[in-house]
Rosetta silent file (secondary structure, phi, psi, omega in degrees, C-alpha in Angstrom):
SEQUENCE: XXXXXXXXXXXXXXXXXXXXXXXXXXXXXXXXXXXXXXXXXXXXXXXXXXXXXXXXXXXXXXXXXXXXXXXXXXXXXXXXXXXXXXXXXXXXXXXXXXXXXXXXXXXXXXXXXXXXXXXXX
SCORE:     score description
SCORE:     0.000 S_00000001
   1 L     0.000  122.236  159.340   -2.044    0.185   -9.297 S_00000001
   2 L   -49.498  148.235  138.888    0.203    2.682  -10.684 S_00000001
   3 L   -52.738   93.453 -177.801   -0.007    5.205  -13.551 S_00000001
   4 L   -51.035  149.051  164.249    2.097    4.686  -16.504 S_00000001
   5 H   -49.419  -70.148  157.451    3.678    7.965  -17.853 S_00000001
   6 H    -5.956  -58.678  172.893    2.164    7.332  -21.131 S_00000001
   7 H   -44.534  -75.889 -171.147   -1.366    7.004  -18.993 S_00000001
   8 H   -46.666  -83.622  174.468   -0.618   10.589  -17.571 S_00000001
   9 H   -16.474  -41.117  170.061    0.563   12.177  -20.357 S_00000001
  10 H   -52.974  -78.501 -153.301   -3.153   11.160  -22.254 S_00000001
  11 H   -60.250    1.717  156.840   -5.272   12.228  -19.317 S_00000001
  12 H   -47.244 -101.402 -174.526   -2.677   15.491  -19.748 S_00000001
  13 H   -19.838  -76.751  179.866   -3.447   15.951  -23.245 S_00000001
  14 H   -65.106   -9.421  144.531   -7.200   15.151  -22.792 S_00000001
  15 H   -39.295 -107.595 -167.586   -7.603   17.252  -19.446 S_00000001
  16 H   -32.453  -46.095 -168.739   -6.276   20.520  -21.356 S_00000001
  17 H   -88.099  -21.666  167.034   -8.165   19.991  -24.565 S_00000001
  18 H   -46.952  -45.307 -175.407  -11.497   18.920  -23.004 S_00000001
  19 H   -77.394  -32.339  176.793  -11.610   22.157  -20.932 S_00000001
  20 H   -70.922  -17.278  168.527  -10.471   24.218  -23.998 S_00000001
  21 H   -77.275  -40.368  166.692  -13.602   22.927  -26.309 S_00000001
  22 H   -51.069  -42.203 -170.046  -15.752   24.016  -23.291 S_00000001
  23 H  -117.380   12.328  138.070  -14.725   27.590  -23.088 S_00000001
  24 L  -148.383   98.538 -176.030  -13.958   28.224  -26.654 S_00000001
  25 L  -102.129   24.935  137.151  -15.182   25.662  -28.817 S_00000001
  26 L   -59.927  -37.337 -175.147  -15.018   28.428  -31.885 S_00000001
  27 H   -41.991  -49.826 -158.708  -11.431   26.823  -31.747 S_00000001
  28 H  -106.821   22.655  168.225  -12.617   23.929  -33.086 S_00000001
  29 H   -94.634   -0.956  157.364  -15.424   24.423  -35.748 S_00000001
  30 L   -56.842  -52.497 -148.357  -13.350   24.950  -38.647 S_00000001
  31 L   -82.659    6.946 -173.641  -11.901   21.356  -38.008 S_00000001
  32 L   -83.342  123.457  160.702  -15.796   20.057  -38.102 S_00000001
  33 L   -77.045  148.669 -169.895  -16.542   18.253  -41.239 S_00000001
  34 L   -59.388  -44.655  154.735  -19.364   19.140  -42.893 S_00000001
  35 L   -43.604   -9.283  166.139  -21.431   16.050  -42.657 S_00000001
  36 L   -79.238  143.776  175.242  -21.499   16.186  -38.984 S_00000001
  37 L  -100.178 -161.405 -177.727  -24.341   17.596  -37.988 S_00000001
  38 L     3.472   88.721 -163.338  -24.847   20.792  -34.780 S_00000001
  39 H   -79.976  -59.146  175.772  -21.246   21.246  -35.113 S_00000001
  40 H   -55.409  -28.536  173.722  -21.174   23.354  -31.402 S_00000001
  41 H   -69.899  -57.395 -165.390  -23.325   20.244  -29.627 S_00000001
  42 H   -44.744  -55.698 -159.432  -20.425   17.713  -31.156 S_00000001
  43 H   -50.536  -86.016  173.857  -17.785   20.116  -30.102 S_00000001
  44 H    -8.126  -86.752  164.135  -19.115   20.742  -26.620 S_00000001
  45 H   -48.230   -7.063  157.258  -19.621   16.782  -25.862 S_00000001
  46 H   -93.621   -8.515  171.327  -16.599   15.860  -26.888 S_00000001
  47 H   -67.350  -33.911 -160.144  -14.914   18.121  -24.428 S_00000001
  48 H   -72.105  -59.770  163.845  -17.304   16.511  -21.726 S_00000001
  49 H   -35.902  -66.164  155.959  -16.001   13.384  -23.442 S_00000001
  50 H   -37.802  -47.876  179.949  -12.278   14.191  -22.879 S_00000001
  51 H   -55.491  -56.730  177.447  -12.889   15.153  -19.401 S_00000001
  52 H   -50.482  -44.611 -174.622  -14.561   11.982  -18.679 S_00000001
  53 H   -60.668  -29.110 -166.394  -11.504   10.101  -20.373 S_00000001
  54 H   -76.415  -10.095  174.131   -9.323   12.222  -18.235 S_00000001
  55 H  -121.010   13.574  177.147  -10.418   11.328  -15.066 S_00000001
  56 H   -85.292  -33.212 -153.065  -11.665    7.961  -15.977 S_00000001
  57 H   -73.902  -58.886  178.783   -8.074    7.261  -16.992 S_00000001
  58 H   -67.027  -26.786  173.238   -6.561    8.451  -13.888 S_00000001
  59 L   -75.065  104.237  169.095   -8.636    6.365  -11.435 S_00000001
  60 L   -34.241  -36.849 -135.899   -7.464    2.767  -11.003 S_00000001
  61 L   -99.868  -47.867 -173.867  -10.948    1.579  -10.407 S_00000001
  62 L  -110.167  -42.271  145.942  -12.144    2.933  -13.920 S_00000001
  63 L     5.971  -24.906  150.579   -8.706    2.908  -15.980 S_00000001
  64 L   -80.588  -48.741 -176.100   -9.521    0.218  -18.122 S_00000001
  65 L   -56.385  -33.666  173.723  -13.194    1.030  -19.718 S_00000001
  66 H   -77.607   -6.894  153.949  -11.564    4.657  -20.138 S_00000001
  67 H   -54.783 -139.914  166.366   -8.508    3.427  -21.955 S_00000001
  68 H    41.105  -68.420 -164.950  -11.315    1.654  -24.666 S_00000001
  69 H   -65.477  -41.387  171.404  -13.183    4.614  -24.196 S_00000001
  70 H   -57.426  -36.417  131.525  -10.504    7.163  -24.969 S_00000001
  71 H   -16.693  -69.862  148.863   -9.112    5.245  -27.796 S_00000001
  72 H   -25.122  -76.355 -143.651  -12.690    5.337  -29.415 S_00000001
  73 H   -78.034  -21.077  172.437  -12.987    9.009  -29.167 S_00000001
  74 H   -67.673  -46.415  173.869   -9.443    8.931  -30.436 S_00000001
  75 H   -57.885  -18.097 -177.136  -10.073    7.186  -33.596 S_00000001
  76 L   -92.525    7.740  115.320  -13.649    9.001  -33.938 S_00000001
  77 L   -88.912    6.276  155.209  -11.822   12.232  -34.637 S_00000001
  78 L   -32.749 -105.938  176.763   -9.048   11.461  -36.994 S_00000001
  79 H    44.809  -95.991 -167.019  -11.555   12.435  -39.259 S_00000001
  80 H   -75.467    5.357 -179.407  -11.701   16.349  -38.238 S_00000001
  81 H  -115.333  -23.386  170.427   -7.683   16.483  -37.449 S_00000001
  82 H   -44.240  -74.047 -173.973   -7.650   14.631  -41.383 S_00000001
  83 H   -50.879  -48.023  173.358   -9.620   17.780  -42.605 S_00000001
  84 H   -29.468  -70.516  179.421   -7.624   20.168  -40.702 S_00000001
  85 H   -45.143  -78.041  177.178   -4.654   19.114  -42.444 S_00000001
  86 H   -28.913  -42.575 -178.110   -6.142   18.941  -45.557 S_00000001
  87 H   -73.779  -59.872  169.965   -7.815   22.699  -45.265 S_00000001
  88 H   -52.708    2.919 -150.332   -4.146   24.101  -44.472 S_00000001
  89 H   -92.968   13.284 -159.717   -2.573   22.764  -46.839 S_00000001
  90 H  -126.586   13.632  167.587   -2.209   25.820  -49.154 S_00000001
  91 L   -82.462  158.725  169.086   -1.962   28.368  -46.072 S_00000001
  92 L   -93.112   18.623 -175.193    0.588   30.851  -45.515 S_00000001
  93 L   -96.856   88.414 -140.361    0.246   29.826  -41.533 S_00000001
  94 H   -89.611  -58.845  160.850    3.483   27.889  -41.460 S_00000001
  95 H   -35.905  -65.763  156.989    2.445   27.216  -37.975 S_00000001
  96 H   -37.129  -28.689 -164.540   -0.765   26.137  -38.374 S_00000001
  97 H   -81.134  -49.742  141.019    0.310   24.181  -41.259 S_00000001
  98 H    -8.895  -94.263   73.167    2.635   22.195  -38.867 S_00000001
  99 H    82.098 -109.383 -153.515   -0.103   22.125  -36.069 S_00000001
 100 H   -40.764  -39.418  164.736   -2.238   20.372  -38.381 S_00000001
 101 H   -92.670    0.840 -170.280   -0.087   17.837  -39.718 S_00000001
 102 H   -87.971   16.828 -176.592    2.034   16.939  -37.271 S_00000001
 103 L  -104.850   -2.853  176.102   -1.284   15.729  -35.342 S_00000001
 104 L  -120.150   18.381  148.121   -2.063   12.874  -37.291 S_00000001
 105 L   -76.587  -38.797 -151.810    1.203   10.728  -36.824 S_00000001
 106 H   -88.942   20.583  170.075    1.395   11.477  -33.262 S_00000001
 107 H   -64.659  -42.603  171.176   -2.232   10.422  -33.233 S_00000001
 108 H   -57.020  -40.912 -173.976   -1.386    7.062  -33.350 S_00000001
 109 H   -88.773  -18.853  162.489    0.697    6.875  -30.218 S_00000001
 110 H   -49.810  -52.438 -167.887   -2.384    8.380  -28.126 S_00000001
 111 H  -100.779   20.857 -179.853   -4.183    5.621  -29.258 S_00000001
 112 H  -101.415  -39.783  156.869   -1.614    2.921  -28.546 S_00000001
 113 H   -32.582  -47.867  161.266   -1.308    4.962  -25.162 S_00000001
 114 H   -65.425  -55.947  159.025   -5.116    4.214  -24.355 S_00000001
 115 H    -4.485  -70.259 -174.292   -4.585    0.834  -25.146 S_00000001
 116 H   -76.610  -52.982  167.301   -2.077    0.083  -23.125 S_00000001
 117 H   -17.834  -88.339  165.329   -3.926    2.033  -20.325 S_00000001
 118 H    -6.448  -74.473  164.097   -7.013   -0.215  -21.232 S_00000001
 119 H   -48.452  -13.495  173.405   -4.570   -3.478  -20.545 S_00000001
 120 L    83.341   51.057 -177.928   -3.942   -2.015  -17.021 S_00000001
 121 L   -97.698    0.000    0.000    0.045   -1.248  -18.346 S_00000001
């Protein structure tokens, strides 16, 4: 079974940011909402979590449950890429402000990416 681009491109995406919440997950505790609780355990496991999508994704054998699964974890942080947005929106970080919102259209194709993954496309 082949690898869709789409496929690759995820386990890309979720590869790079999985390893970057391990070795600086300060990146990501502003984007924690406050109602989560031990904001550095969440961060930390969800990096573990990307990594696991990223090589569950690439492996024929596992490639569907991690599609499903990767999907999940996409939809279980909208949330914290919501707040993000929301927290910038009155910065003078033109970049950042960007950054933050242009992540929660193209959120959507990530999880139609896992999806398809999921279906074995």
């Amino acid at each position: 079974m082949s690898i869709s681009r789409g496929t690759q491109v995820l386990a890309g995406l979720f590869a790079v940011s999985g390893v970057v919440h391990l070795v600086k997950p300060e990146v990501y505790e502003p984007l924690m909402p406050s109602w989560v609780p031990a904001h550095r355990e969440v961060i930390l496991g969800s990096g573990v979590a990307e990594l696991a999508c990223a090589a569950g994704l690439v492996v024929p054998q596992t490639r569907r449950v991690a599609g499903v699964a990767s999907a999940a974890l996409l939809v279980g942080v909208y949330p914290g890429n919501v707040k993000m947005a929301m927290d910038v929106r009155r910065s003078r970080r033109t970049g950042l402000k960007v950054a933050a919102f242009a992540r929660l259209p193209l959120q959507w194709p990530m999880i139609r990416a896992a999806l398809n993954a999921a279906r074995g496309d």
